[in-house]
C-alpha positions in Angstrom: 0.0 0.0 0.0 1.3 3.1 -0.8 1.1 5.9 1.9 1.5 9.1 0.1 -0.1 12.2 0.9 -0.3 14.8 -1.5 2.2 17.6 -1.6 2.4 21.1 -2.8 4.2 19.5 -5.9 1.5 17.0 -6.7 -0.9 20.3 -7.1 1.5 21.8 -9.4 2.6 18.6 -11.2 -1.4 18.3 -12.0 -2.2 21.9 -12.9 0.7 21.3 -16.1 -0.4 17.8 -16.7 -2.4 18.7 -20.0 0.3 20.8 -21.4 2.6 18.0 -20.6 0.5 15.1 -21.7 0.2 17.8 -24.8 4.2 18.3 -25.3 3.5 22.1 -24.6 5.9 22.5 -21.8 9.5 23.7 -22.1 12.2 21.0 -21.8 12.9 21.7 -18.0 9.4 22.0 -17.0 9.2 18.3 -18.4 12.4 17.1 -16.5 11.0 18.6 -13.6 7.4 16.5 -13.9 9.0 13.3 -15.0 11.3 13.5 -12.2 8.1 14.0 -9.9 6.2 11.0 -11.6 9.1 9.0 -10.9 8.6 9.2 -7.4 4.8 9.4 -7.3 2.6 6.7 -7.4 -0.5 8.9 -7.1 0.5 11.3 -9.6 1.4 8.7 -12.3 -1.9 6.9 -12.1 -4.1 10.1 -12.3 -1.5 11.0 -15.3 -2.1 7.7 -17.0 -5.8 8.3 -16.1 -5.8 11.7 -17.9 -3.5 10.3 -20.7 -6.1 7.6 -21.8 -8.7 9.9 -21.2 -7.4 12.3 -23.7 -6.8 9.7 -26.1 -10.6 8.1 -25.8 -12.2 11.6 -26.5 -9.5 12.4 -29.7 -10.7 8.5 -30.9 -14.6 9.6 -30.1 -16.5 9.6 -33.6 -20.3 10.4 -32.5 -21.6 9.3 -36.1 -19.0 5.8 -36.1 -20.1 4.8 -32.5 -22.2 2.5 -31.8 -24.8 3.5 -28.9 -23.2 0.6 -26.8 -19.9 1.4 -27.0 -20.4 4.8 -26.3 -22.5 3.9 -22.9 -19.6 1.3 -22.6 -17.2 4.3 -23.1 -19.1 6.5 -20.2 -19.4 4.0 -18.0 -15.7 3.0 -17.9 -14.9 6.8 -17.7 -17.5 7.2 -14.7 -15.7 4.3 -12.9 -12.4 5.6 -13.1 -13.3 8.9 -12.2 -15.0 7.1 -9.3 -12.3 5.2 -8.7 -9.6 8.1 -8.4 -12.1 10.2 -5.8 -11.9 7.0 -3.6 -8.3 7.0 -3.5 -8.3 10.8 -2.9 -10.6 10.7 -0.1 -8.9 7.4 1.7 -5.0 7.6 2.4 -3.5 4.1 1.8 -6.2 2.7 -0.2 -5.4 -0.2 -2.7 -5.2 1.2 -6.4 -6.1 -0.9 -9.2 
């Protein structure tokens, strides 16, 4: 179980995670988050959270999807978002 509590650093590391995610951040700035994430167990799963989040709405055809796999889309978005409050909320809870 992993005991981290959030820092001052995890709030900044996630207010540049789009623009990172994005490649819109200087070289440094970058260094500076990766070096973060390397140390951050809570801040790379909300980044990998945000990452395929990104990349599900940039897939996201409304006239290609089927009506099931876009209630099959939400409802996998809803439980991760769900998922990410709970481990906010509880210190030490197992992550999936």
């Amino acid at each position: 179980m992993d005991s981290h509590q959030p820092t001052g650093q995890c709030q900044d590391v996630l207010s540049l995670l789009s623009e990172y995610l994005n490649l819109e951040l200087p070289p440094g700035a970058c260094r500076e988050i990766e070096t973060h994430l390397a140390g951050c167990t809570p801040c790379v799963e909300f980044a990998e959270s945000l990452r395929k989040t990104v990349e599900i709405c940039q897939r996201y055809r409304p006239d290609e999807l089927p009506v099931s796999l876009g209630q099959d889309a939400r409802a996998q978005l809803l439980e991760a978002y769900q998922k990410m409050l709970h481990a906010r909320k509880t210190p030490g809870a197992p992550r999936d």
